[in-house]
C-alpha positions in Angstrom: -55.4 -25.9 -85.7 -53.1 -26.0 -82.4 -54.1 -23.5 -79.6 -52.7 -23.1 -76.7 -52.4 -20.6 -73.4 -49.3 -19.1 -71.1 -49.6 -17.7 -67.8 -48.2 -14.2 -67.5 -49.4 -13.2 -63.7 -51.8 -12.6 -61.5 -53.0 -9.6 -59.6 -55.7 -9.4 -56.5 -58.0 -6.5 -54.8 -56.3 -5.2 -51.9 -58.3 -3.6 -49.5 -59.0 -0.3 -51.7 -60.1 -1.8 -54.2 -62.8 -4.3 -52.5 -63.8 -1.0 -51.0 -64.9 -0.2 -54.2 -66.1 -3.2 -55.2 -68.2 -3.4 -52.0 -66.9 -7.1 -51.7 -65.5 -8.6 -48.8 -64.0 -11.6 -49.9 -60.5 -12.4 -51.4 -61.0 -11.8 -55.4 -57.9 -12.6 -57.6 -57.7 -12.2 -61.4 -55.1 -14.7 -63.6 -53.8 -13.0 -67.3 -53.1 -15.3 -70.0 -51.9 -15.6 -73.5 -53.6 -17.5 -76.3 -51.9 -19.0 -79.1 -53.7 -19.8 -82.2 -51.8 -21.8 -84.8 -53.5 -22.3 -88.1 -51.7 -23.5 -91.1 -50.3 -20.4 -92.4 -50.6 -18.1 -89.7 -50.1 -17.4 -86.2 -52.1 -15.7 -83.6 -52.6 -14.3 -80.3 -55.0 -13.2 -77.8 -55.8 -12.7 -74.5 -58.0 -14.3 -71.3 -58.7 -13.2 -68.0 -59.5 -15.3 -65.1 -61.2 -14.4 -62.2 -61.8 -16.6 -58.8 -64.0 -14.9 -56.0 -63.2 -16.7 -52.8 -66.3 -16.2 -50.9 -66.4 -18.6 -47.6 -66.1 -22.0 -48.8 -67.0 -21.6 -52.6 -64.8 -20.3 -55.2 -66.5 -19.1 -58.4 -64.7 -18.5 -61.6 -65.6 -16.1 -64.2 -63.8 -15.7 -67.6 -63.3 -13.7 -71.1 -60.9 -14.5 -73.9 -60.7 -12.8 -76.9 -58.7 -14.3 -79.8 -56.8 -13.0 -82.7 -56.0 -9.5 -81.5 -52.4 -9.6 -83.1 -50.0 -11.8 -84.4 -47.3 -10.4 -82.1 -46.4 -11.9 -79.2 -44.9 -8.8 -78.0 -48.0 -6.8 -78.6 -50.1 -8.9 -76.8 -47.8 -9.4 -73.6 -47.6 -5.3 -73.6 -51.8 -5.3 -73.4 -51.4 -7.8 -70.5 -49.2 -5.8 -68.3 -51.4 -3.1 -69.3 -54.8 -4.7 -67.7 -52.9 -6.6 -64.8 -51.6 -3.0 -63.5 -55.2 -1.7 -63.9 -57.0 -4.8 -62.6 -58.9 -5.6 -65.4 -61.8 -7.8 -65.4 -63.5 -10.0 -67.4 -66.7 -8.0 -67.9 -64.2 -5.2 -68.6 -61.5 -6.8 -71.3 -63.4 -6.4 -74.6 -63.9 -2.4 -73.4 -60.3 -2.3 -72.3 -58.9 -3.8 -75.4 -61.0 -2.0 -77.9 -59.9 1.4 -76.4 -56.2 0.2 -76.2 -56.2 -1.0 -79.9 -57.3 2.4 -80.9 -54.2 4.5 -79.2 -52.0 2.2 -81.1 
């Protein structure tokens, strides 16, 4: 099994949204693609980075969820989809599962 990951962008909080987030410190999330190569098949998912720069520490929190299609164009449409609603990690297999569903 091969697997690997691309970067496809990253987003941050502006000012609304750590208004709503009640943080005060520079958040930025990181979308990715997974790749999943098995012998006879091909998959792709999906993993979400977050880093919280809060004074001098920089925390990380992640979710990835594998084999959600095995279209790559599929799964780069979902990723423009969460990056223009700032999607988190806590908030991907919610996201996803209710975006899976309208298609």
């Amino acid at each position: 099994m091969d697997n690997s990951k691309t970067y496809y962008g990253m987003t941050y909080f502006d000012e609304n949204d750590l208004k709503e987030t009640n943080a005060n410190h520079r958040v930025e999330l990181e979308y990715y693609s997974t790749r999943s190569n098995t012998d006879d098949k091909i998959e792709y998912g999906i993993e979400i980075l977050k880093k919280e720069y809060i004074s001098d520490v920089i925390t990380e929190e992640s979710n990835n969820v594998r084999s959600i299609s095995n279209s790559s164009d599929k799964v780069i449409e979902i990723i423009n989809t969460l990056k223009k609603y700032k999607v988190t990690p806590i908030g991907l297999d919610d996201v996803l599962e209710d975006l899976l569903k309208a298609n």
